[in-house]
C-alpha positions in Angstrom: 27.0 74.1 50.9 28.8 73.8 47.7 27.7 70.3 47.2 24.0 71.6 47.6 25.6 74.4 45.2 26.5 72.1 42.8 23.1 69.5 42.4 21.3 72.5 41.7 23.2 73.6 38.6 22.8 69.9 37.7 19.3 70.1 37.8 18.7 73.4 36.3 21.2 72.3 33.6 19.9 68.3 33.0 16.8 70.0 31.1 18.4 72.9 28.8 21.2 69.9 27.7 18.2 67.4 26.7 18.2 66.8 22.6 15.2 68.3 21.0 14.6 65.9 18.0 12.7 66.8 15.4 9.4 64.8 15.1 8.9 62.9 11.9 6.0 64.6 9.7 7.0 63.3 5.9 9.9 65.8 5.6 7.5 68.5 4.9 6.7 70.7 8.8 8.8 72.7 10.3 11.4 72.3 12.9 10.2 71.2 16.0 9.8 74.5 18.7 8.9 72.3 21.9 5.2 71.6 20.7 3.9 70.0 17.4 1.5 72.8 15.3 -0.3 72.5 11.8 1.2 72.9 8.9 0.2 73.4 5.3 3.1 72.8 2.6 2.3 73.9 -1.3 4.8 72.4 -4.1 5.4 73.0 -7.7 6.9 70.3 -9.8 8.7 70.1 -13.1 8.8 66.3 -14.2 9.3 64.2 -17.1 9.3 60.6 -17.6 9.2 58.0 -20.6 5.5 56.9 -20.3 3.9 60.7 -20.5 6.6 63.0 -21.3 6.9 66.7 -19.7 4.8 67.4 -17.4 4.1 70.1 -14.2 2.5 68.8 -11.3 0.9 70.8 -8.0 1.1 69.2 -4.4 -0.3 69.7 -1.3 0.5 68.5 1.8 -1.2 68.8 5.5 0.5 68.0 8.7 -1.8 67.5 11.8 -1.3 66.6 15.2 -3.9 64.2 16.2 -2.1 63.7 20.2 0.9 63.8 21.6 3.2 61.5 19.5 0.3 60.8 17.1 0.6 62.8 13.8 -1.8 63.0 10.8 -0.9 63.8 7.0 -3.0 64.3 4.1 -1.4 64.8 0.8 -2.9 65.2 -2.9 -1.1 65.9 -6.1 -2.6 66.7 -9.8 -0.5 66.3 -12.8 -0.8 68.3 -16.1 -0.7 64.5 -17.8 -3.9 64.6 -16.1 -2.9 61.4 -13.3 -4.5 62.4 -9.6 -3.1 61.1 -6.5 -4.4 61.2 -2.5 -2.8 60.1 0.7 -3.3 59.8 3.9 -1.0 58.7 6.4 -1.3 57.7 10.3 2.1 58.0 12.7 2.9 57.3 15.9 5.7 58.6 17.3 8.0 57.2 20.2 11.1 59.4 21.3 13.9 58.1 22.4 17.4 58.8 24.3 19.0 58.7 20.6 16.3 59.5 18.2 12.7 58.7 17.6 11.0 55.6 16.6 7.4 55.6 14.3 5.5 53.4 12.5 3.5 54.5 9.6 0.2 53.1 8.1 -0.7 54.7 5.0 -3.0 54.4 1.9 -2.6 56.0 -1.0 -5.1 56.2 -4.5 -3.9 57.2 -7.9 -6.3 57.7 -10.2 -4.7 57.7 -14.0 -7.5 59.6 -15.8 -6.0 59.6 -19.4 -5.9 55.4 -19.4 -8.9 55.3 -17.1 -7.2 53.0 -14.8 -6.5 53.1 -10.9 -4.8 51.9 -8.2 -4.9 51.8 -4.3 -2.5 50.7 -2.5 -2.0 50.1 1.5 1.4 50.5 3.6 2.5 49.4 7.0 6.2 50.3 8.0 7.9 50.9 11.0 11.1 53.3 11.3 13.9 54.9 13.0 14.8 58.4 12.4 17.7 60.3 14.1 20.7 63.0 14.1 22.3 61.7 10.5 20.3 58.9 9.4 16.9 57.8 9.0 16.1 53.7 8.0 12.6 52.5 7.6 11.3 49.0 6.1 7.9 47.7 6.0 5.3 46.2 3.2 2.7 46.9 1.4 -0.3 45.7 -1.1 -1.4 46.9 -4.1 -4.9 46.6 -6.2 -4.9 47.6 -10.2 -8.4 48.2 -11.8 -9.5 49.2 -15.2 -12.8 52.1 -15.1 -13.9 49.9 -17.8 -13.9 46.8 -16.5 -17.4 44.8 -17.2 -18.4 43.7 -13.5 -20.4 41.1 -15.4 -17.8 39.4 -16.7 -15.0 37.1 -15.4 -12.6 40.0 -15.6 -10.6 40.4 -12.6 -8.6 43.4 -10.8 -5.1 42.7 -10.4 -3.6 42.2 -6.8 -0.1 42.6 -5.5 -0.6 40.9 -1.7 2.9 41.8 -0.8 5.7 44.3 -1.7 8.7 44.7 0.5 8.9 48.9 1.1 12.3 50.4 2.6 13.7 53.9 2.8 17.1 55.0 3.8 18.1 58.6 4.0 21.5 60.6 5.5 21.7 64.6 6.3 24.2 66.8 6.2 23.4 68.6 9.4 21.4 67.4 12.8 17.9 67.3 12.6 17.8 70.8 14.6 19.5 73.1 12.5 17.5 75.3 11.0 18.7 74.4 7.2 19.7 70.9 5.9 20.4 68.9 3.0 19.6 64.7 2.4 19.8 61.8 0.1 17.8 59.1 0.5 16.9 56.1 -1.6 13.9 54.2 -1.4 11.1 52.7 -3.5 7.9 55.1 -2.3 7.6 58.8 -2.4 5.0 60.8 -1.7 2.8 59.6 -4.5 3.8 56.1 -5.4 5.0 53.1 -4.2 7.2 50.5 -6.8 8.3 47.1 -6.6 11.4 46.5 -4.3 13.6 46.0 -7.4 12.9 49.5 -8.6 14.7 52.0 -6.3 14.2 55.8 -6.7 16.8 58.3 -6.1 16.3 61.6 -4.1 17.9 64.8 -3.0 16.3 66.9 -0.3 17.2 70.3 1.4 15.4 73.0 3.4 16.0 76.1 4.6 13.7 77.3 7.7 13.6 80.9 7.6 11.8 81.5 11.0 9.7 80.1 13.1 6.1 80.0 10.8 8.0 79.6 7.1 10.4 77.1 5.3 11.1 76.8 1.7 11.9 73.2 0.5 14.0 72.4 -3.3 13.8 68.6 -4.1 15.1 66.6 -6.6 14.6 63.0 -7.7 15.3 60.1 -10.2 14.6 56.5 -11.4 17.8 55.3 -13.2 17.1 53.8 -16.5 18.0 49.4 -15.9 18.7 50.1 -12.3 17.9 46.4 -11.4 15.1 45.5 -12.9 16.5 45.0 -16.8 13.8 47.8 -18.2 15.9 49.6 -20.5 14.0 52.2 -21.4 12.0 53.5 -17.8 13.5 56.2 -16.4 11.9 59.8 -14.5 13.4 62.7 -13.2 11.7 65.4 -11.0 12.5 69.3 -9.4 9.9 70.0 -6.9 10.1 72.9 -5.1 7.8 75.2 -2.3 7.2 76.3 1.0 5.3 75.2 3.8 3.7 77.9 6.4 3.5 76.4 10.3 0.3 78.0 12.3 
């Protein structure tokens, strides 16, 4: 009897003790609640840089679930040094015992309206993403254009076939607590991707006030020299918002 006593608790238990991991949306939805939901995150920026000066930008992000362990974001900025990006990015998800594994395939156009130039560029990465820590590596290509180029002419687009893309990040807190803090270093964001040798700083937090709302504050930096010997490029950005869960 007690050992019939006894598997039962076990069995009752085995489920309530299981880890609920977060599922990995970009940093920008909510805290997973035992199924994936919409999202719809709006951001306000504060940035300056060497190239264009001060500037405020406006993002928006949407997270979809396409399928179990399939996830869908679409993301578009607009910058008051009138520069326009777009974004969409495909992940699967696998979770694990410790964590969740996801690959990423993403394209993202910027269109720099006040040089008339643009660029697209195309990512494939792969991932891991648990408790403290979240690594992710990959590569992608970039083509440059000019608006004015003469398609009659032996001007060519420029191509970049191959850029090495990594990301490594480390919270504060488990992924299920409802407020959390992050660095992370890596040489993409949400609206660019730069050469290996040109690493961007960040600092994330959150705050999930209940179950539908979260307010995000975000900072981020490109060192002036860091690596790549260009003494005079540097950025900084405060990005800060909210993002509503249906």
């Amino acid at each position: 009897m007690r050992k019939t006593i006894l598997f039962l608790v076990v069995l009752v238990t085995l489920p309530m003790a299981a880890k609920e991991y977060i599922s990995l949306d970009g940093g920008h939805n909510l805290r997973g609640f035992g199924e994936e939901r919409y999202s719809l995150s709006l951001m306000a920026e504060y940035g300056y840089n060497r190239t264009w000066g001060h500037m405020g930008n406006v993002d928006v992000f949407a997270h979809m679930p396409v399928v179990k362990n399939l996830q869908l974001d679409a993301r578009m900025q607009y910058q008051s040094a009138n520069v326009f990006t777009a974004a969409v990015v495909l992940r699967p998800t696998i979770d694990l015992p410790v964590g969740q594994l996801f690959a990423e395939t993403e394209v993202l156009y910027k269109g720099v309206f006040r040089n008339r130039m643009h660029d697209f560029n195309a990512a494939l990465s792969v991932g891991w993403r648990f408790d403290y820590v979240a690594v992710q590596i990959g590569g992608f290509m970039r083509v440059m254009d000019s608006w004015d180029r003469s398609w009659h002419s032996e001007d060519k687009y420029e191509v970049e076939p191959f850029n090495l893309l990594y990301r490594l990040e480390v919270f504060a807190r488990p992924q299920t607590n409802n407020w959390n803090i992050s660095v992370a270093l890596s040489n993409k964001d949400d609206w660019q991707m730069e050469r290996m040798w040109q690493p961007m700083f960040f600092l994330h937090s959150r705050y999930d006030i209940d179950e539908h709302w979260r307010v995000h504050l975000d900072g981020q930096m490109k060192i002036t020299g860091m690596f790549h010997l260009n003494a005079t490029f540097y950025a900084a950005y405060l990005r800060a918002g909210f993002s509503y869960r249906f």
